[in-house]
N, C-alpha and C positions, 0 to 999 in steps of 0.2 A: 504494500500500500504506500503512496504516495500520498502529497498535498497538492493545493492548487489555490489558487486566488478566485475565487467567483464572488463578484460583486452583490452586497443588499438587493435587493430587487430586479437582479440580472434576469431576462429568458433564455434558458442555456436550450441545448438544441431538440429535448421534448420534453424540457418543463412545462413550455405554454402560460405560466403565470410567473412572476417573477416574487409573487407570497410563499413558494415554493422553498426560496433560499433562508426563507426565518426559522427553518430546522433543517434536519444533519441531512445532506444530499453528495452526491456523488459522480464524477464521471468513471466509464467502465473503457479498458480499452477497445478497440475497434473491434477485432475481432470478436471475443464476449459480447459485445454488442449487437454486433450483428449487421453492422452498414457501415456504410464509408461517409454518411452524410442521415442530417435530423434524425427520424426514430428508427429504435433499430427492436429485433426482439427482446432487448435486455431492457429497452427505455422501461420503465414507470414497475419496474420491478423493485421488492425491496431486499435488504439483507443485514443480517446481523453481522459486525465485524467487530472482533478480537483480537487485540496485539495484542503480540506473543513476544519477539524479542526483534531486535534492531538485525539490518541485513549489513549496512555498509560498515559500523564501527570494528573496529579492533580491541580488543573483543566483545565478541559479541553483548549488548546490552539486554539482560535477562530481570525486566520491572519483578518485583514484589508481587506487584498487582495487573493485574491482569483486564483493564478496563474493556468493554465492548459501546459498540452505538449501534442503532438501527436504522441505514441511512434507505433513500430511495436514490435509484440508477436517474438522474434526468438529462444528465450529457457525456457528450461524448469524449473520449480522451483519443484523438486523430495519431492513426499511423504517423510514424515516418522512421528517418532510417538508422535512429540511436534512440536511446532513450527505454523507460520503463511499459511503455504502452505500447512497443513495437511488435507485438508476439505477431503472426502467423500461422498458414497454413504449415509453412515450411518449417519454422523452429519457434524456439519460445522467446522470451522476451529476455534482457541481459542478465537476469535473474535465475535465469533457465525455468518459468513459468510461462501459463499462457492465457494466465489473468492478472490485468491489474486494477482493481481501487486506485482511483486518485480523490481523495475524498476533499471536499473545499472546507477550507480549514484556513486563518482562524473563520468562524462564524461563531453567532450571537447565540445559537440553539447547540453549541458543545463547548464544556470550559476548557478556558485558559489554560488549565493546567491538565486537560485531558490527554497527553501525552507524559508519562513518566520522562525521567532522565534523571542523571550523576554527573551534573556539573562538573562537582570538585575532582571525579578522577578522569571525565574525557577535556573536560576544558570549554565544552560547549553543551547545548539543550535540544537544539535541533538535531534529531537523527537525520532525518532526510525520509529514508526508504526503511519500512517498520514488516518483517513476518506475519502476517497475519492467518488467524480460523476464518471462516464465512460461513451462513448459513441463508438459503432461501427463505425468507417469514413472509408470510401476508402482512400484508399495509397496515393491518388494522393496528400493527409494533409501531408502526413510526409514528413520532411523534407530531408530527400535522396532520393524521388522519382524518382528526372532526375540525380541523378548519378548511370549508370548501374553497376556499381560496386560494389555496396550498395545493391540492389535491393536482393541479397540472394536468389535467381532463377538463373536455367540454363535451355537454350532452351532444348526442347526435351527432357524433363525427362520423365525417365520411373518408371515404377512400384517400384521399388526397389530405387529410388532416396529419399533423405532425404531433398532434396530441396524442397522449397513451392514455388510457382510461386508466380512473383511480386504480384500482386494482385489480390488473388484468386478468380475467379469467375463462378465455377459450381453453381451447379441448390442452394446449399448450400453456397455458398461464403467462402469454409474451402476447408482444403488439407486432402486429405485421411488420415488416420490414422495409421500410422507405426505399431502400437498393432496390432489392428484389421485387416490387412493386412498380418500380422507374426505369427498371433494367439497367443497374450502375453494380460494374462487378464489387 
């Protein structure tokens, strides 16, 4: 898992509401995701995530505590040709995974001090790139559920909508695929 910057009341690329960003959201990399552009099958899904212990330090940074969040998937973290969100069909990501959380971070809906660390023996707070557990949950976990505002669905979307319904639930528990529906490999 990674961090990232998303703006207060950003629309990231199938939030649909930018009320969305006043609890714990997340981009997924591309491939997880599912498209190369706006919704993918992963958009408006939600998940529990768990650090476990830091990937980049020397050595490894192994918390006490073990914090979790319940974020929703609502954008996208774009290929490209380094980096943590790079996974593929071909191989996995620099990590040797071929999934990543980039979860937006700071925000208002996870504290400050929601990342453990030991200052006094790496020298600094920010890990970077953290191990993580995951788990698929229903929406009904995250914490903006009964605020419909948040929810990042509109009634009655149609085909061409970049919106993911609150809580997706065809035969798949995913939103269609904006690629695969546009024909964009």
């Amino acid at each position: 898992m990674t961090t990232y910057t998303l703006p207060q009341g950003f629309v990231a690329s199938c939030g649909c509401t930018g009320d969305s960003t006043n609890f714990p959201t997340a981009a997924l990399n591309q491939m997880a995701y599912g498209s190369s552009t706006a919704y993918g099958p992963a958009c408006g899904m939600c998940f529990n995530l768990t650090l476990l212990n830091t990937f980049l330090s020397v050595p490894p940074f192994n918390p006490p505590v073990h914090p979790s969040v319940v974020v929703k998937v609502t954008d996208l973290c774009p290929l490209s040709k380094t980096g943590w969100c790079n996974a593929t069909t071909s191989g996995p990501n620099g990590a040797g995974h071929d999934l990543n959380f980039d979860l937006a971070f700071p925000s208002t809906s996870i504290p400050s001090n929601f990342f453990p660390s030991n200052a006094s023996f790496y020298g600094y707070t920010d890990f970077g790139v953290w191990n993580i557990s995951y788990q698929s949950v229903s929406c009904t976990n995250w914490g903006g559920w009964k605020d419909a505002a948040a929810l990042g669905s509109v009634a009655n979307q149609g085909p061409e909508s970049v919106c993911c319904a609150a809580n997706p639930t065809n035969s798949s528990n995913t939103c269609t695929s904006y690629s695969d529906h546009n024909g964009i490999a």
